[in-house]
BAKOL-860541 format. One line per 3 residues: number of its first residue (from 1); their letters; for each residue x, y, z of C-alpha. Coordinates in nm, 3 decimals, decimal comma. Layout:
# residues N
NUM) a) X Y Z ~ ...
//
This chain:
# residues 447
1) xxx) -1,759 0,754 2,405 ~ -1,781 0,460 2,142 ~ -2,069 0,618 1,983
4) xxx) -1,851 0,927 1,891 ~ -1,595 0,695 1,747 ~ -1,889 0,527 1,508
7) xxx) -1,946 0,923 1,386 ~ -1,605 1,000 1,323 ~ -1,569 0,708 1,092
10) xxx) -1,906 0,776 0,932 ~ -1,825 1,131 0,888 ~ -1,485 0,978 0,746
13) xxx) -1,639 0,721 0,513 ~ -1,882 0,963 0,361 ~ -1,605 1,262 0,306
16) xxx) -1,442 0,944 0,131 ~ -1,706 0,850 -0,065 ~ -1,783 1,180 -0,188
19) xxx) -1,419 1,252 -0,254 ~ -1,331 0,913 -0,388 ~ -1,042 0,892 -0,203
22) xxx) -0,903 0,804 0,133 ~ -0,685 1,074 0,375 ~ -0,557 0,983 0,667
25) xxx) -0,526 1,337 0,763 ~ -0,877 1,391 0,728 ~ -0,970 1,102 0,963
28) xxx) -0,682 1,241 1,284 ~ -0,827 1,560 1,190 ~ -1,146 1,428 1,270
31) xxx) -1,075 1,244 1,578 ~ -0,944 1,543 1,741 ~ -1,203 1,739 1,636
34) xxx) -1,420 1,514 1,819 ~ -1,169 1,445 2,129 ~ -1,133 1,126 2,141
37) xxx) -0,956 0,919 2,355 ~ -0,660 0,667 2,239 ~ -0,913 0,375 2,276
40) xxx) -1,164 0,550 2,060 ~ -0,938 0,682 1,816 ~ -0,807 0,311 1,791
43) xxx) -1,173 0,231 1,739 ~ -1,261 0,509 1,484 ~ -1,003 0,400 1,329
46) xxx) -1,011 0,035 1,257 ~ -1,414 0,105 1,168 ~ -1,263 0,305 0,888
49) xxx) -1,012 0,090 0,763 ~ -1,262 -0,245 0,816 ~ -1,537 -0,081 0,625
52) xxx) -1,296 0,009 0,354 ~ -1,159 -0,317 0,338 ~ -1,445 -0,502 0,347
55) xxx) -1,715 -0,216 0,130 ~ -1,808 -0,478 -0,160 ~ -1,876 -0,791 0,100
58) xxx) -2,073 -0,551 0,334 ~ -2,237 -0,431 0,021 ~ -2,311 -0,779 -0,066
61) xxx) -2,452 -0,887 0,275 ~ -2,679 -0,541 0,268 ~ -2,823 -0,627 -0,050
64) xxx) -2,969 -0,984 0,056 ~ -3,140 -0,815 0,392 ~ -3,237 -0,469 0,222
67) xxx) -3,588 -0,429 -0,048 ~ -3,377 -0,159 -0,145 ~ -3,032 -0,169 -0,358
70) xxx) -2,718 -0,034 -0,140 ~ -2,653 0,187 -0,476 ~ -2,977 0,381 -0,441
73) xxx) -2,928 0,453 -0,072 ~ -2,776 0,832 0,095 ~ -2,452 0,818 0,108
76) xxx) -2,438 0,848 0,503 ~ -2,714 0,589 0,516 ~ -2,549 0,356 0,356
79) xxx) -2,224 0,392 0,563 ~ -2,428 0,373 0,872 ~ -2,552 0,020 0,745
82) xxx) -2,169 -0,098 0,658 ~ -2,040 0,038 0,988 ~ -2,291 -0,176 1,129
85) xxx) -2,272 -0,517 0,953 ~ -1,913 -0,452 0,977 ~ -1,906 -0,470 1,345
88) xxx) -2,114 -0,760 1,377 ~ -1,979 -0,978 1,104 ~ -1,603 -0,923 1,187
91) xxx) -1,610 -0,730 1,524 ~ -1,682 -1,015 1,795 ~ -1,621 -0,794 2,082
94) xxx) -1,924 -0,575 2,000 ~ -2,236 -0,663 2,143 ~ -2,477 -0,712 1,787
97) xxx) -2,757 -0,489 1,930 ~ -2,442 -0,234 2,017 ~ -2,372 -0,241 1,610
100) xxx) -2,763 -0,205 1,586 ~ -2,860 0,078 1,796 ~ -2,597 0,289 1,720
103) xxx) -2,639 0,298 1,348 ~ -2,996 0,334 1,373 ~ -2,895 0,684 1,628
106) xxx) -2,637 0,756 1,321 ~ -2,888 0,781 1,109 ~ -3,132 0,969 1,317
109) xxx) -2,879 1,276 1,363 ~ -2,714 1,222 0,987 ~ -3,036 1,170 0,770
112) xxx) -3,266 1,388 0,663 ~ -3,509 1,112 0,544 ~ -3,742 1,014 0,834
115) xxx) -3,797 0,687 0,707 ~ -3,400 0,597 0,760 ~ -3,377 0,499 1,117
118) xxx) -3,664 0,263 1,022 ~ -3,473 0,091 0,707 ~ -3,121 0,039 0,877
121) xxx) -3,300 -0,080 1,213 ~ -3,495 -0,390 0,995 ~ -3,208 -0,444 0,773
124) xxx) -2,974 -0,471 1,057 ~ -3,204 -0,697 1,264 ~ -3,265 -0,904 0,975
127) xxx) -2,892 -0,988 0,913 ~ -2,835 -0,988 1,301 ~ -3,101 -1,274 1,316
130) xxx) -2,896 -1,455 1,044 ~ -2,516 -1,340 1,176 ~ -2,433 -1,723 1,209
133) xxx) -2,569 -1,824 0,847 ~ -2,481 -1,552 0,662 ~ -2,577 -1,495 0,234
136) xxx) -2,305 -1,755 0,043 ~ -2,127 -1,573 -0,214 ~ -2,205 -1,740 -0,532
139) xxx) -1,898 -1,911 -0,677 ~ -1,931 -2,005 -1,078 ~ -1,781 -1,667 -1,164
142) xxx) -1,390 -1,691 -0,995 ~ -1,335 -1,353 -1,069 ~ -1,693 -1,223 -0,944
145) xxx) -1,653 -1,428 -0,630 ~ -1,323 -1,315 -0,518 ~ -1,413 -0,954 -0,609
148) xxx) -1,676 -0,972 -0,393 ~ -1,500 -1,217 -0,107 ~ -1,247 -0,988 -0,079
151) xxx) -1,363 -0,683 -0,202 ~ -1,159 -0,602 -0,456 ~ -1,319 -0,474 -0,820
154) xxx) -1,305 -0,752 -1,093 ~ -1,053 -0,537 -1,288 ~ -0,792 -0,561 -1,052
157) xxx) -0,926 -0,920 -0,946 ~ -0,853 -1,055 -1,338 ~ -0,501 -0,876 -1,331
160) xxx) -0,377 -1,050 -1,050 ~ -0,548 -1,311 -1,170 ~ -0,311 -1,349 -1,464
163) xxx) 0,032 -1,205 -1,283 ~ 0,005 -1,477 -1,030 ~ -0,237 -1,754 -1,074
166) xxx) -0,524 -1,848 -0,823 ~ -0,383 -1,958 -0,509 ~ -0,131 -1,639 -0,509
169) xxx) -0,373 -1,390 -0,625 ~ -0,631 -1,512 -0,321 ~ -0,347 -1,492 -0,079
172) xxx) -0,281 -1,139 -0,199 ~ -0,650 -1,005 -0,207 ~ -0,653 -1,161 0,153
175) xxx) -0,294 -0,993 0,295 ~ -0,466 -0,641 0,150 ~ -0,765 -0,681 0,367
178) xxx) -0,458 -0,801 0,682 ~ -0,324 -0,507 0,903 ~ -0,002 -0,376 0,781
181) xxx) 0,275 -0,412 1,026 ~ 0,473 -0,075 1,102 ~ 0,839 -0,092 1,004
184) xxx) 1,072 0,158 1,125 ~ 1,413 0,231 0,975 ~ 1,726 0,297 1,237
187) xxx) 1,931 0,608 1,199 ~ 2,235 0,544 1,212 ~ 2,355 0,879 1,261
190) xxx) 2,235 0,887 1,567 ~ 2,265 0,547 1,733 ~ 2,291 0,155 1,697
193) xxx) 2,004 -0,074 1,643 ~ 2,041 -0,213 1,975 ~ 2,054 0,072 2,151
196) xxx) 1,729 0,169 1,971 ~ 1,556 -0,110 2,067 ~ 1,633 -0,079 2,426
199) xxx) 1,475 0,273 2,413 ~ 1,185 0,190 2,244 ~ 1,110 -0,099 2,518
202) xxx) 1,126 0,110 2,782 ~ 0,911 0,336 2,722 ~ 0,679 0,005 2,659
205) xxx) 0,668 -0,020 2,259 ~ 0,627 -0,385 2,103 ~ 0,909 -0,446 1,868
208) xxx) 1,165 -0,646 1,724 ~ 1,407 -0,646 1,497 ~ 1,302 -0,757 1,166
211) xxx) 1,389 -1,097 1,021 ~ 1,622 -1,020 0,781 ~ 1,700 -0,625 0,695
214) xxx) 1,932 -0,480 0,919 ~ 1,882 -0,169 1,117 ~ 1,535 -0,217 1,061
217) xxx) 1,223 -0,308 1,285 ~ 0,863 -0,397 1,324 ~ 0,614 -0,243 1,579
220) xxx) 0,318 -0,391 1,725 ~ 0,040 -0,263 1,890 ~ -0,038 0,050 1,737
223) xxx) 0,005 0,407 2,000 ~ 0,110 0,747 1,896 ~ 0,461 0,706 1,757
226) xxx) 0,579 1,043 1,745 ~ 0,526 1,020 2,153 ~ 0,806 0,790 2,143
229) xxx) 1,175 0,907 2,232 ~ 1,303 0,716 2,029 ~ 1,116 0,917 1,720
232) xxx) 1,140 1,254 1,890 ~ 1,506 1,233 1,898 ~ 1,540 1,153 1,549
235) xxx) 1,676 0,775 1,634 ~ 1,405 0,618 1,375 ~ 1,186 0,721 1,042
238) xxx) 0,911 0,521 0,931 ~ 0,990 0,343 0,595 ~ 0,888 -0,014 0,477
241) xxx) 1,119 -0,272 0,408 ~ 1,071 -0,233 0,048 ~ 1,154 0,152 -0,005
244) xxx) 1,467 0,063 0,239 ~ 1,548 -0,241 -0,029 ~ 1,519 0,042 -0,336
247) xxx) 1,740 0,263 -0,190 ~ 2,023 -0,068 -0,066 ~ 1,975 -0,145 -0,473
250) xxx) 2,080 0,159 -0,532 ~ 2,413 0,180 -0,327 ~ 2,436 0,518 -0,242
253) xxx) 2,805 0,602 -0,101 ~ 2,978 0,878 0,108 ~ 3,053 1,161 -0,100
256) xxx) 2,848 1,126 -0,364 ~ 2,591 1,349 -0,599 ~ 2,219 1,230 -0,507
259) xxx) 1,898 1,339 -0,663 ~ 1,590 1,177 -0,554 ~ 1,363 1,343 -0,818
262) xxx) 1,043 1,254 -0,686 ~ 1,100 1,234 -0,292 ~ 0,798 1,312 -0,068
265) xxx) 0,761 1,274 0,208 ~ 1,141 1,175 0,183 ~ 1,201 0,869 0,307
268) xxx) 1,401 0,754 0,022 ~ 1,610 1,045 0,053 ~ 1,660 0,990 0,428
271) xxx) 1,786 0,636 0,365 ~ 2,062 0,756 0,120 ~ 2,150 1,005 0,329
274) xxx) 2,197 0,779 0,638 ~ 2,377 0,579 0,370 ~ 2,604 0,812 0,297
277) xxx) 2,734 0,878 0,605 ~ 2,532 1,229 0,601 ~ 2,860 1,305 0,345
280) xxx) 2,800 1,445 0,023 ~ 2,543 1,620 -0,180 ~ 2,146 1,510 -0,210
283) xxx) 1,910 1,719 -0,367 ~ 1,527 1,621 -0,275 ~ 1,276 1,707 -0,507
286) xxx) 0,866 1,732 -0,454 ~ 0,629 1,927 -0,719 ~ 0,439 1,999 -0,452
289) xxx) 0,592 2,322 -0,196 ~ 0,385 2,190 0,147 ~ 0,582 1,837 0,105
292) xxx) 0,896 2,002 0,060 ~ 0,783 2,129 0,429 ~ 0,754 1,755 0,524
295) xxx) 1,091 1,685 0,368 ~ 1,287 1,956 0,517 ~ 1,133 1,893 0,885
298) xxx) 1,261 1,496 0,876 ~ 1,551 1,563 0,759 ~ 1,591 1,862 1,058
301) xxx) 1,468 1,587 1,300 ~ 1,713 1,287 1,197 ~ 2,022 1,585 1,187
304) xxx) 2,042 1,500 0,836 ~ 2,302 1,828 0,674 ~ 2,407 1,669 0,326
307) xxx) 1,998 1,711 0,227 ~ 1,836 1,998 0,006 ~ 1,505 2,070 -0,045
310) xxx) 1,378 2,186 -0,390 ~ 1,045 2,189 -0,566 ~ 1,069 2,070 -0,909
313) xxx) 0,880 1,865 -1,160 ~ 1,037 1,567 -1,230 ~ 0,946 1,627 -1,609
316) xxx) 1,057 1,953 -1,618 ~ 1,436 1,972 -1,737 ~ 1,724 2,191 -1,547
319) xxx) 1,990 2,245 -1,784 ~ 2,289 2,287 -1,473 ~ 2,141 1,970 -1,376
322) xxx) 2,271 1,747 -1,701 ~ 2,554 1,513 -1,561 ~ 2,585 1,627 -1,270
325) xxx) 2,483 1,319 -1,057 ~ 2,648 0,968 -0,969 ~ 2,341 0,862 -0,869
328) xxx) 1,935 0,927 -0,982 ~ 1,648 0,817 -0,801 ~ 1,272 0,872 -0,951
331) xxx) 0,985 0,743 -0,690 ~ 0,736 0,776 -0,961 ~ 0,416 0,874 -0,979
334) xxx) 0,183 0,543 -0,964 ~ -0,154 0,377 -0,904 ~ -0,039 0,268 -0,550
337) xxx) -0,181 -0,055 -0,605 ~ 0,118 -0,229 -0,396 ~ -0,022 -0,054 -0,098
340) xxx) -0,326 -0,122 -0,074 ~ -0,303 -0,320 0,255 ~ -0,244 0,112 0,370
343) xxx) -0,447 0,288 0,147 ~ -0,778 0,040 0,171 ~ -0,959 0,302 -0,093
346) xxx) -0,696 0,268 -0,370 ~ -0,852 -0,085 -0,481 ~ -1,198 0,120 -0,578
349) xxx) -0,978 0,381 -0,830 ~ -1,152 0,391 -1,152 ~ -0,852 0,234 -1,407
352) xxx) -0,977 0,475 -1,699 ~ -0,726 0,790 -1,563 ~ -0,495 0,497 -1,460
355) xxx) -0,418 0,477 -1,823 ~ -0,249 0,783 -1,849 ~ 0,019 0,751 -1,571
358) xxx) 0,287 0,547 -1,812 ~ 0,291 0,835 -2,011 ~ 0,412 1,042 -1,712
361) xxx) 0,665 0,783 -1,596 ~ 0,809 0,768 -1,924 ~ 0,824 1,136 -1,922
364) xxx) 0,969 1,177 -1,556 ~ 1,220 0,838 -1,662 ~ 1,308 1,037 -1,993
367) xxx) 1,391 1,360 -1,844 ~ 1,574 1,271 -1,515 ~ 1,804 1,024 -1,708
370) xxx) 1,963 1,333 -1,845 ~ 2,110 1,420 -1,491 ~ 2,309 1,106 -1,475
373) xxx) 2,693 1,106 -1,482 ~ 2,821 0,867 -1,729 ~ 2,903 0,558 -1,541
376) xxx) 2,582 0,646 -1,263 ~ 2,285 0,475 -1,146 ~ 1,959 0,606 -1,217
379) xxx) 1,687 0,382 -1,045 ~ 1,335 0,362 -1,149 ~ 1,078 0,269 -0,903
382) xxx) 0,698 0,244 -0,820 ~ 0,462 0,156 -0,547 ~ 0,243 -0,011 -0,794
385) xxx) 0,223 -0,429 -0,925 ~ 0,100 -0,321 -1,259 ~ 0,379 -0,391 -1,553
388) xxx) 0,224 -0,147 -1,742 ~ 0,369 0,105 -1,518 ~ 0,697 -0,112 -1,402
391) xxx) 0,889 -0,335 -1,684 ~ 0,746 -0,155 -1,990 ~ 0,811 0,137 -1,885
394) xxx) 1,230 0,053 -1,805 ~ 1,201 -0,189 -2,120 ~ 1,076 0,097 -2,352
397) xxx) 1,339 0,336 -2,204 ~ 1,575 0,088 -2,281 ~ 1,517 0,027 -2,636
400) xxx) 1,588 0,401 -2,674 ~ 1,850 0,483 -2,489 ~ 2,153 0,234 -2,580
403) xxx) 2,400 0,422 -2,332 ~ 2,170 0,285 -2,056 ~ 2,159 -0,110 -1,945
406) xxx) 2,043 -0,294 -1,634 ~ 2,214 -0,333 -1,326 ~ 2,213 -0,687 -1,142
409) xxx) 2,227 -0,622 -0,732 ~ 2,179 -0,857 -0,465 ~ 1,944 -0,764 -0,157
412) xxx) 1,913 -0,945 0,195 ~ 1,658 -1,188 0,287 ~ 1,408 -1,353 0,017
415) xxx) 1,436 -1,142 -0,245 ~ 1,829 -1,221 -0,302 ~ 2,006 -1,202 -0,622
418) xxx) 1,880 -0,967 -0,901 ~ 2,040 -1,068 -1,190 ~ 1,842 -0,878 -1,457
421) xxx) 1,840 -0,568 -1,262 ~ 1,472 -0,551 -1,231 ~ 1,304 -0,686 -0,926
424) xxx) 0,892 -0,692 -0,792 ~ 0,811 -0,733 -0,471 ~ 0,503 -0,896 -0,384
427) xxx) 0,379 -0,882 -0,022 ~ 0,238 -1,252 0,001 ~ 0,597 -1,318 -0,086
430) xxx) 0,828 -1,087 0,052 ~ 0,620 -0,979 0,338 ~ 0,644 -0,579 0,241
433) xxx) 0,486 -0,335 0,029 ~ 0,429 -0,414 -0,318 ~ 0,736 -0,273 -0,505
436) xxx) 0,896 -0,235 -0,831 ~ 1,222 -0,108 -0,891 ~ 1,524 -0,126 -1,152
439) xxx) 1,848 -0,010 -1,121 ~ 2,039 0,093 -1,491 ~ 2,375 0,209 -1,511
442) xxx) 2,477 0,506 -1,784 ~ 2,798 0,361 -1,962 ~ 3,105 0,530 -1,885
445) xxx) 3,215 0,604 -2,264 ~ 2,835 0,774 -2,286 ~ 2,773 0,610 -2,609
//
C-alpha cells in the first residue's frame, strides 16, 4: 500500500504547485479518497510535508544529476523526482531502489511524455550511486547557501538575516524544516488538567504537560485526535502556546464584553471564553460564513454559551458596535511567516502581494479600535515575524490615536515581563509559533 501513499502526495504536491499554496484539507481529502491506512496516511503525509520542506535542496540535488533544469520539467515529473531524492536523502528506512522504482511507476501512470520513466530512472540512479557523497552546496554567498540549505527563498533568508543575526536566523530556518509539536489547550469548563491527562493516557496518547503554561500540553506521536475522548468530549482544543499567551496578555475576565474581530477557526475566542468562566458576552467574528460553521461547532463541543457567531469584516464599521467592549481582539490578517514549521508552502509566497497586507491591518486596527470602551484593551496580533506587519503597524496607530498607549503584561515561562507592551515570539526562542502581539489600553477620560 506504500505505493498509494507516494501518489497521494504526488497528486498533493502537484495540486500545490499548481495552486501555489498548501491545504491540508486537500491532502485528508486525498488520503481517504485513496483509503489509506493510518500507516500510509502517516506516510503520505510526512512525503508531503518533507518535500515541501526540503523543495529548493531537492531541487538543488536534481539539478547536479539531471541534463535537464528541474524548472523546465512537468510539473508531476518533477515531484516524482523530489519524492524520490527525498526518500533517499532523508528517509533511511526506505530501501533506495524502493524511492527508485516507485517514482519511475509514478511517472509511468502520471506522464504523458514517454521519455519520463526513462529521465527520473537515470537521474535517480545517478544520485542513488552518489547518496553518501552528495553535490556540496556552494558557500561564498551566505544568503544563497542557506536559501538553498534550508530551503527557504533568499528574500526571507536576508530578512531574518538582519532581525536576528547568523547563528539565530540558521537555527530558525532549521526549527521550520523540524516537526511541530501538537499543543493542546485544557478546558477548564469541563475538567482539571490532571484529570485530562489521565484520560488521554489511557486511551494510549503520548503527552505531558508542558514546561511552563498551565493547563496546557504537548502530544507526541501523531494518531487521529478527534478519536480521542478526551477531544470528543470537549475536555481539550488545539491551540499553540503562543495564541494561548495572546489571549493571557489580554486578561479577559468573567463578565465582560469580548469581540474577537478576526476569530477563525476560534481558538482565540475559545480561550477567553474558558477565561471567563463561560460568563459574559463574546462576539466572534469571521468574513468568511463556512468558518463561522467551524466557530460555532467548537464552541458547541467545549459547551461554550457566552460565544456568538457573526460574519463581519473586520474593516467594515458597525455603528451599535462603538464602545461597547471592555475588551478587543484583532487576529489579523498576515503572511503566516511565524508558521511556517505548519504551513511548509508559506516560505515560497511571492512577497510582491505581501506588500499590501499592512494596509489591511491598519485598516482592520483603525476600525475595530472604535469598539473599545474607554479604559479597554484592544490587542493587536499576527502570526507573522515581519515588523512591517507587527510594530509599525501598532507604532503608526499610535502616533494617531493619542487616547490609545501600550500596555506592559507579564506572561509565564521565557517570555516574562513585557514592559513596553509589545512582545515577538520567536520559536528558536520560545519554543512556539512565531507571534506578535500588543496589548493598548483606551484611556479612561477618552481624550
Amino acid at each position: 500500500m506504500a505505493g498509494n501513499a507516494r501518489e497521494v502526495a504526488l497528486l498533493t504536491l502537484s495540486a500545490c504547485d499548481r495552486q501555489g499554496a498548501w491545504s491540508d484539507l486537500s491532502l485528508k481529502k486525498n488520503i481517504r479518497a485513496a483509503g489509506l491506512d493510518s500507516r500510509d496516511a502517516a506516510l503520505a503525509t510526512r512525503l508531503c510535508f518533507g518535500v515541501l520542506q526540503n523543495r529548493l535542496l531537492l531541487d538543488f540535488y536534481i539539478g547536479k544529476f539531471s541534463t535537464v533544469k528541474p524548472e523546465r520539467m512537468e510539473n508531476k515529473v518533477l515531484n516524482a523526482l523530489r519524492l524520490g531524492a527525498y526518500q533517499m536523502a532523508f528517509l533511511t528506512r526506505v530501501p533506495v531502489s524502493a524511492a527508485v522504482n516507485e517514482s519511475v511507476d509514478l511517472v509511468k501512470r502520471h506522464s504523458k511524455n514517454s521519455r519520463s520513466p526513462g529521465l527520473v530512472n537515470g537521474i535517480l540512479r545517478s544520485m542513488a550511486r552518489n547518496i553518501d557523497r552528495l553535490p556540496t552546496i556552494p558557500e561564498e554567498d551566505p544568503v544563497s547557501y542557506l536559501s538553498v540549505r534550508y530551503s527557504h527563498p533568499e528574500w526571507l533568508v536576508k530578512a531574518f538575516l538582519e532581525a536576528l543575526g547568523p547563528v539565530e536566523a540558521e537555527r530558525l530556518l532549521a526549527l521550520d524544516n523540524g516537526e511541530p509539536p501538537t499543543v493542546a489547550q485544557v478546558n477548564r469548563l469541563r475538567g482539571t488538567s490532571e484529570e485530562v491527562l489521565v484520560s488521554l493516557r489511557e486511551e494510549g496518547a503520548q503527552v505531558e504537560p508542558h514546561p511552563w503554561l498551565p493547563d496546557c500540553l504537548t502530544l507526541t506521536g501523531g494518531g487521529d485526535l478527534e478519536n480521542l475522548t478526551a477531544f470528543r468530549e470537549g475536555r481539550i482544543y488545539i491551540q499553540d502556546a503562543g495564541a494561548r499567551l495572546a489571549v493571557l496578555a489580554a486578561d479577559p475576565k468573567p463578565g465582560m464584553s469580548v469581540l474577537d474581530a478576526c476569530a477563525a477557526p476560534g481558538g482565540k475566542s475559545f480561550a477567553a471564553a474558558i477565561a471567563m468562566g463561560d460568563q459574559g458576552k463574546l462576539i466572534s467574528c469571521d468574513i468568511h460564513a463556512h468558518k463561522k460553521s467551524l466557530i460555532d461547532a467548537g464552541a458547541r463541543r467545549l459547551g461554550i454559551t457566552c460565544l456568538t457567531s457573526a460574519v463581519q469584516d473586520g474593516k467594515a464599521h458597525r455603528v451599535e458596535w462603538e464602545g461597547a467592549f471592555d475588551l478587543v481582539m484583532a487576529d489579523v490578517p498576515c503572511s503566516g511567516l511565524g508558521i511556517i514549521r505548519k504551513k511548509p508552502d508559506i516560505r515560497y509566497k511571492d512577497p510582491a502581494p505581501l506588500a499590501g497586507l499592512p494596509a489591511v491591518q491598519a485598516a482592520i486596527l483603525e476600525n475595530v479600535s472604535t469598539y473599545v470602551k474607554p479604559g479597554g484593551v484592544l490587542l493587536y496580533c499576527t502570526c507573522t515575524l515581519q515588523s512591517s506587519e507587527n510594530e509599525n503597524i501598532v507604532t503608526a496607530f499610535l502616533d494617531c490615536h493619542p487616547e490609545y498607549t501600550l500596555k506592559n503584561f507579564t506572561l509565564p515561562g521565557p517570555v516574562g515581563e513585557i514592559p513596553d507592551g509589545m512582545v515577538t515570539l520567536w520559536p528558536q526562542r520560545h519554543g512556539t509559533d512565531g507571534f506578535f502581539f500588543a496589548k493598548l489600553r483606551r484611556r479612561a477620560d477618552n481624550v
